[in-house]
N, C-alpha and C positions, 0 to 999 in steps of 0.2 A: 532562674532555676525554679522549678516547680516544689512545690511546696509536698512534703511525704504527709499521707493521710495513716491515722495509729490504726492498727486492726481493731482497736475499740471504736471509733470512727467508722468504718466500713462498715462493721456490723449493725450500729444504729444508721448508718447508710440507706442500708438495704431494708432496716425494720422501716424506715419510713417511706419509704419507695412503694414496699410491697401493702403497708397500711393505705399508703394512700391511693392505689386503685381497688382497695372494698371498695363496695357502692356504699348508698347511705346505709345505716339500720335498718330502716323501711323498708328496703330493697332485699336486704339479703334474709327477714322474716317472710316476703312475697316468695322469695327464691326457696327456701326452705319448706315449704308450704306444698310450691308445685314438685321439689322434690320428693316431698312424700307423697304425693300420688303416683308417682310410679315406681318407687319404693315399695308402695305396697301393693302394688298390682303384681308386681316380678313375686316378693316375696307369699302372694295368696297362689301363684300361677305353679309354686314349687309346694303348694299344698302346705305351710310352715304353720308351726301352732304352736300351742305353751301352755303349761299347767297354771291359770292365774293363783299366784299364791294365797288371794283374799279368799276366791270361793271353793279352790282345788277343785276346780274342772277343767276340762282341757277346753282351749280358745283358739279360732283360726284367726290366723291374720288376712284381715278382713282388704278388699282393695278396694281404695277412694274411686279407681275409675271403672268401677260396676256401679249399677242402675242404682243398688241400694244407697254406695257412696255418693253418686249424685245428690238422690233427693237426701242426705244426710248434709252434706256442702250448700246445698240452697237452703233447707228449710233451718237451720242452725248457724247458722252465719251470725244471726242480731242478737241471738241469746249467748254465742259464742262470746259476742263481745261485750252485754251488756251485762253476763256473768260472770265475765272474766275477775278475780278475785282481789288484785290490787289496785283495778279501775276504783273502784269506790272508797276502798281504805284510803287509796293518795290522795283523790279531792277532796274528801272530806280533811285530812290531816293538814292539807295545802289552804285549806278554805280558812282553817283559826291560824295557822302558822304565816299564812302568806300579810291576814291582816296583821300581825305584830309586825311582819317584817316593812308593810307598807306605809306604815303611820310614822315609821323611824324609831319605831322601841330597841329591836333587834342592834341595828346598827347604832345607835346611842351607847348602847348596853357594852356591846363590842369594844367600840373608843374609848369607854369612859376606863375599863378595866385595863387596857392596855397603857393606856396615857399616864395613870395614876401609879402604875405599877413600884416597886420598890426595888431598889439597884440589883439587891442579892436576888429577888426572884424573878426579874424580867424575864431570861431566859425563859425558864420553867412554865411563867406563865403566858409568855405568848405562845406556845406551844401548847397549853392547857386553852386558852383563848379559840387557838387556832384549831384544835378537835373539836370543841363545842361548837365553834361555829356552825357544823353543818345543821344546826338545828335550822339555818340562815338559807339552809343548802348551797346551791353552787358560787352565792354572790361571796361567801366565807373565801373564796380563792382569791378574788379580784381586789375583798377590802381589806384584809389580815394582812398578806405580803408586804406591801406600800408602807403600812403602818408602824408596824414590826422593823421595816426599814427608817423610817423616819424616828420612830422612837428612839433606836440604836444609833442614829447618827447624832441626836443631840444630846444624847448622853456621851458621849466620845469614842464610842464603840463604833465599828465596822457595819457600816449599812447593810450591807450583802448577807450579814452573818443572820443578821435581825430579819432579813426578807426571809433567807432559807430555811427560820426556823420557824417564821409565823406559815409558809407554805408548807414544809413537812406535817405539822400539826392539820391544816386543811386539807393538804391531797392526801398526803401518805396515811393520815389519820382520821380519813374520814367517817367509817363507818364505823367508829367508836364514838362513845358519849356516855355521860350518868345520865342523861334522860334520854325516853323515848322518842326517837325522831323521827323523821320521815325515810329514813334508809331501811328503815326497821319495819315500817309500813309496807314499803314497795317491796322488799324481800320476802318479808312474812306471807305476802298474800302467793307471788310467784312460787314459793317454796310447795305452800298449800295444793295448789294447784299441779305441779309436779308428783308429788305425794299421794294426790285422787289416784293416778294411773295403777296405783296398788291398791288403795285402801280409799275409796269416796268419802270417808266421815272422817279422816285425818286432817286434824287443822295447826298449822302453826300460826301461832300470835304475833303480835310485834313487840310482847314480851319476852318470848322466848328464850333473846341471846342477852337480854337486858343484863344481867349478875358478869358475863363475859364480858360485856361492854364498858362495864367499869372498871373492872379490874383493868383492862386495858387501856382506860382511859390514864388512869394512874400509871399505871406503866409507862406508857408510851409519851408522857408528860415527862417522864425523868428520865429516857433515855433519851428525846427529844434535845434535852436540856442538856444532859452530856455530851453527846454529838455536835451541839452548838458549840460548847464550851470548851472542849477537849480535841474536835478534830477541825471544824471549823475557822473556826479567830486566830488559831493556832496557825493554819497554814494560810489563810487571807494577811493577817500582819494587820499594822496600824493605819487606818485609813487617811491619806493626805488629799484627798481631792474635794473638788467645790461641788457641791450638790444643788441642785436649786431645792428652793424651799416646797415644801408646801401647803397651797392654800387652804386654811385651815375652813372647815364645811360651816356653816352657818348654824350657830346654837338653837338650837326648838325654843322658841319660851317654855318656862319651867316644867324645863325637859327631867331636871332632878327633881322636883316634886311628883314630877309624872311616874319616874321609875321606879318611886321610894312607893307611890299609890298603888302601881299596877304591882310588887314585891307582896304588901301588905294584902290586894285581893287575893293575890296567887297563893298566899299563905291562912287566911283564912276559908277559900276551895279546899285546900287541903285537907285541912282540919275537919271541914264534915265530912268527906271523904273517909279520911280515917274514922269520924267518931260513929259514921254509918256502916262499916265495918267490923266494929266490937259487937255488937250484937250476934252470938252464935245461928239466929234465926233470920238475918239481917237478908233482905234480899239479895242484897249484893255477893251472897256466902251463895257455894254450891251446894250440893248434898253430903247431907253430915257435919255442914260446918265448913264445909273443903273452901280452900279461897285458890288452892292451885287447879280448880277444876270449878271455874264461878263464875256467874253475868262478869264480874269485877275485871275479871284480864279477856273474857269476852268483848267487852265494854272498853277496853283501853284505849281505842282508839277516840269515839267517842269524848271520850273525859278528857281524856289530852285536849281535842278540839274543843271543847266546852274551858277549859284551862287559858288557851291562846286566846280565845276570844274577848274572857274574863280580861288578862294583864292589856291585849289591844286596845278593848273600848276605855278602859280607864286611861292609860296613856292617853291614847290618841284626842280625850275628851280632855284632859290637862292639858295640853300643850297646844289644843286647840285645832285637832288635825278632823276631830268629828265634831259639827256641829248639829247633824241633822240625822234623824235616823237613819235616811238614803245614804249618809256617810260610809255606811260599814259595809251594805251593799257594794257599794262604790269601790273598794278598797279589796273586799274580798272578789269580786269583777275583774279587778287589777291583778289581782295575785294567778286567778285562771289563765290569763294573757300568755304567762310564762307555762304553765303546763299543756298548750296544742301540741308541742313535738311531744310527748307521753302520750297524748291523747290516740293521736294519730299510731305513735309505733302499737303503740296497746291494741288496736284494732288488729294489725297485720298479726302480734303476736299472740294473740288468742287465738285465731283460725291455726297455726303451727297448731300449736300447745294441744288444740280439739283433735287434729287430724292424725297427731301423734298418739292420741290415747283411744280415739276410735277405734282410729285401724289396728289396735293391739301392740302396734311396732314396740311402743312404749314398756308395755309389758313383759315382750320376747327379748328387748333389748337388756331391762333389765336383770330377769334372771338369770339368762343365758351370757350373761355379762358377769354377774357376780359368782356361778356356777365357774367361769374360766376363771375369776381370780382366784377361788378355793382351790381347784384344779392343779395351780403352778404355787399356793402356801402363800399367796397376794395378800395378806390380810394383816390387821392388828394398825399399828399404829402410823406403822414404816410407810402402807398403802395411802394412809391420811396424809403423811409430809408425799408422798409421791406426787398423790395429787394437789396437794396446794402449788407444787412445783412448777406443773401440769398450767395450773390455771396461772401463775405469774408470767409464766410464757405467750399465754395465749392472752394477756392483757398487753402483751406491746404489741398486737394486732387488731383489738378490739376492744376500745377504751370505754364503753359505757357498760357501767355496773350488772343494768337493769337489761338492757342486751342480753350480753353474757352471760346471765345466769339462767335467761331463756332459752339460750341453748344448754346451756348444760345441765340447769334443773330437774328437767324432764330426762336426764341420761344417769345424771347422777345421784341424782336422789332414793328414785326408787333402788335402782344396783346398790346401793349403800343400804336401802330397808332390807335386802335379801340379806345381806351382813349382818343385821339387827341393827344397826346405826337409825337413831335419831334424825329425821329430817332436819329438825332447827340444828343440829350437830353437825351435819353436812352442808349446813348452811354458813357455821359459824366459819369450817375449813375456805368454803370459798369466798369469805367477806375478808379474812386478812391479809389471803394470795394477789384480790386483785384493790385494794386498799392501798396495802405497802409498795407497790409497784405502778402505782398513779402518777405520779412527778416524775419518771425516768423513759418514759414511753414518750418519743416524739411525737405521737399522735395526742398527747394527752391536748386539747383543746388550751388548758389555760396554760402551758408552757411558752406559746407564745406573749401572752399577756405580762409572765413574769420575766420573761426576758426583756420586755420594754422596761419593764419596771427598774432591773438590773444595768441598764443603759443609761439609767438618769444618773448614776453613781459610777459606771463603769462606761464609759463611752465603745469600750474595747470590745466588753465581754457578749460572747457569741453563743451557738449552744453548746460547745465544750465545755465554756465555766461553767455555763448551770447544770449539764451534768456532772462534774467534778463536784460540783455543790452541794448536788442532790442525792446523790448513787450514797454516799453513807447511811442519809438518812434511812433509803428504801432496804439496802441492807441490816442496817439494826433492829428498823421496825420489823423483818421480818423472820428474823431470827429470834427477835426477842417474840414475839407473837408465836410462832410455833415451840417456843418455849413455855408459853404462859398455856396454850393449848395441854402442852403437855402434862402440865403440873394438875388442870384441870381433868384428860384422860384416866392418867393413873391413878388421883385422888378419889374420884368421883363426885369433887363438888358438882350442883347443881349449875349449868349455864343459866338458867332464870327460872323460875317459877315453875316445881315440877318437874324440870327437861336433862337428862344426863344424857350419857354419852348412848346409850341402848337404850331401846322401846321397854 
């Protein structure tokens, strides 16, 4: 008798069907590219124009395949991509993060927190573990889970429960943190960049959504923690099967003197940091004193890396991982290894990003974009959840972040500044949309990883359990996130430094 497939099943059926003939990322920024050349050839050939709202003149929309667009496509290509705005923020940020992560600080840091944790706060805090982690970025998926599982089974708790909640924390939570991380890097600069098509000197920072980031962080540590506790364990039951064990990784030598040294430098950076800030003439002050408009979150990138580098070489020189100065080279070499596929999509995706904003497309789209939503009473809050909705959909067809907001940045950002919306604001809507909806997308890369992982405990379980697993998760977080949006919207606190919800 053939086995009845549930309409829920069908439908991630076909999402992953339809997922899996996109080409790469690569491909569909090449394809995107060539479609706007004749995109805008059509729209120059019907004579189309737009009042740009920065300088209030009217603009033709200009076509890539005239003489002009030519020699604008050849002679702008290297500067397309060597000024592309989050090329430099993410290697620099990947170059102090990657050496903590390569010396074994990161990961040490990770374990030791997890391992040692206290009965009543496990939960809470492999979920809290598992957001931070993306400071680790993507390896946060592959080592949080496993551990989280292992943790929970020797305490006599439900290994599955303990996977799903250390991966909720890592996928579904990824683009939250109290510190600035490298999400924040890659987004700030693509944001910026989308933003030029209206306003050239609009910059957002990687501080920007920082104040939303934490609050979220805490949030979603405690719904994290109830979803574990409350709907999870509850419906998995008492765990009676054999687990193999696992082998436990091989201790750094004084790996805890290392962490206790590199906490102590990280703490005393800080400290001049701040105490070179109290000075109202302080360079690091903007004008007037201003620190929301200052070298200081100018500079945050920077400092951060100067920061990673700091806790890295002390680790790394404790435990014995840097002996030489060629060490840290060596290390941060290693850490680049892992950023070629960014390197690479970043190239295709700056020739978009230029072609769209040359040709004005970018401009017509947006007004003439935000003009219809006035038109039909589109606006206000309702428009913001429309669109997160918008993008949680369109992340169980295209799962990387930094993709996805390359298309959409350049459509939705400036249409949002014709609303008077905040760039980092319209940033912050589509970091929760496609955040919370990570772990539930067959496509999501590490879903297969965690389903191996759900095997050494469940020999059974297929990807129906792990979406049974997971699907609460993505619904809390993201209900509870456009609730925490909201309390932010109407209140008017700050998202970070200077930034609300309007220009």
């Amino acid at each position: 008798m053939k086995k009845r497939t549930s309409f829920f099943q069908k439908i991630l059926d076909a999402i992953e069907r339809v997922g899996n003939k996109l080409p790469d990322p690569f491909i569909i920024f090449v394809i995107l590219a060539v479609l706007m050349l004749f995109v805008s050839f059509v729209f120059n050939l019907f004579d189309a124009s737009v009042v740009h709202p920065g300088t209030g003149e009217e603009e033709p929309v200009k076509s890539l395949l005239s003489g002009e667009g030519l020699q604008f496509i050849l002679t702008s290509m290297i500067d397309n991509f060597t000024g592309f705005a989050p090329l430099g923020i993410v290697i620099v940020m990947m170059l102090g993060i990657g050496l903590a992560e390569k010396v074994g600080m990161l990961d040490y840091a990770i374990r030791k927190t997890i391992m040692k944790a206290p009965g009543a706060l496990l939960t809470y805090l492999l979920v809290f573990v598992g957001i931070m982690g993306n400071l680790a970025a993507d390896a946060a998926n592959v080592l949080i889970p496993p551990l989280g599982a292992l943790v929970f089974y020797k305490v006599g708790r439900h290994p599955l429960a303990g996977l799903a909640a250390g991966f909720a924390g890592a996928g579904a939570g990824f683009t939250a943190n109290l510190a600035i991380a490298g999400t924040d890097a890659v987004l700030s600069g693509l944001t910026t960049e989308a933003a030029s098509i209206v306003n050239e000197s609009f910059v957002v920072t990687p501080a920007d959504n920082w104040f939303f980031n934490i609050f979220s962080t805490l949030v979603l540590t405690v719904v994290g923690g109830l979803v574990t506790s409350r709907v999870i364990e509850p419906r998995l039951g008492t765990y009676d099967g054999d687990a193999a064990e696992e082998e436990e990784e091989e201790e750094l030598p004084h790996a805890k003197r290392g962490i206790v040294l590199a906490l102590i430098a990280a703490l005393v950076y800080a400290a001049i940091i701040f105490v070179s800030l109290i000075p109202h003439d302080s360079p690091l002050r903007g004008e007037n004193g201003s620190i929301t408009n200052s070298p200081f979150l100018d500079g945050i990138v920077p400092l951060i890396f100067f920061l990673f580098v700091i806790m890295g070489v002390t680790f790394g020189m404790t435990v014995g991982k840097i002996q030489k100065s060629k060490d840290v080279s060596h290390y941060m070499g290693e850490a680049m290894k892992d950023m070629t596929n960014f390197i690479v999509l970043a190239f295709a995706i700056a020739q978009f990003v230029e072609f769209f904003s040359w040709s004005n497309m970018g401009v017509w789209v947006a007004v003439h974009g935000a003009n219809f939503l006035e038109s039909i009473n589109f606006t206000g809050f309702g428009l913001v959840v429309g669109y997160i909705i918008f993008t949680a959909i369109m992340n169980l067809f295209i799962t990387s972040g930094s993709a996805k907001w390359s298309i959409e940045g350049p459509i939705f950002v400036p249409m949002f500044m014709q609303l008077g919306y905040h760039p980092a604001f319209t940033q912050i809507a589509y970091r929760v949309a496609d955040s919370s909806m990570n772990i539930v997308t067959p496509l999501y890369p590490y879903m297969i990883i965690v389903l191996s992982f759900m095997q050494r405990y469940d020999n059974k379980a297929n990807i129906g359990t792990y979406i049974s697993l997971m699907l609460p998760y993505s619904i809390a977080f993201l209900i509870s996130w456009i609730i925490l949006l909201a309390i932010f919207y109407f209140t008017g606190m700050p998202y970070g430094p200077g930034v609300h919800t309007f220009m």
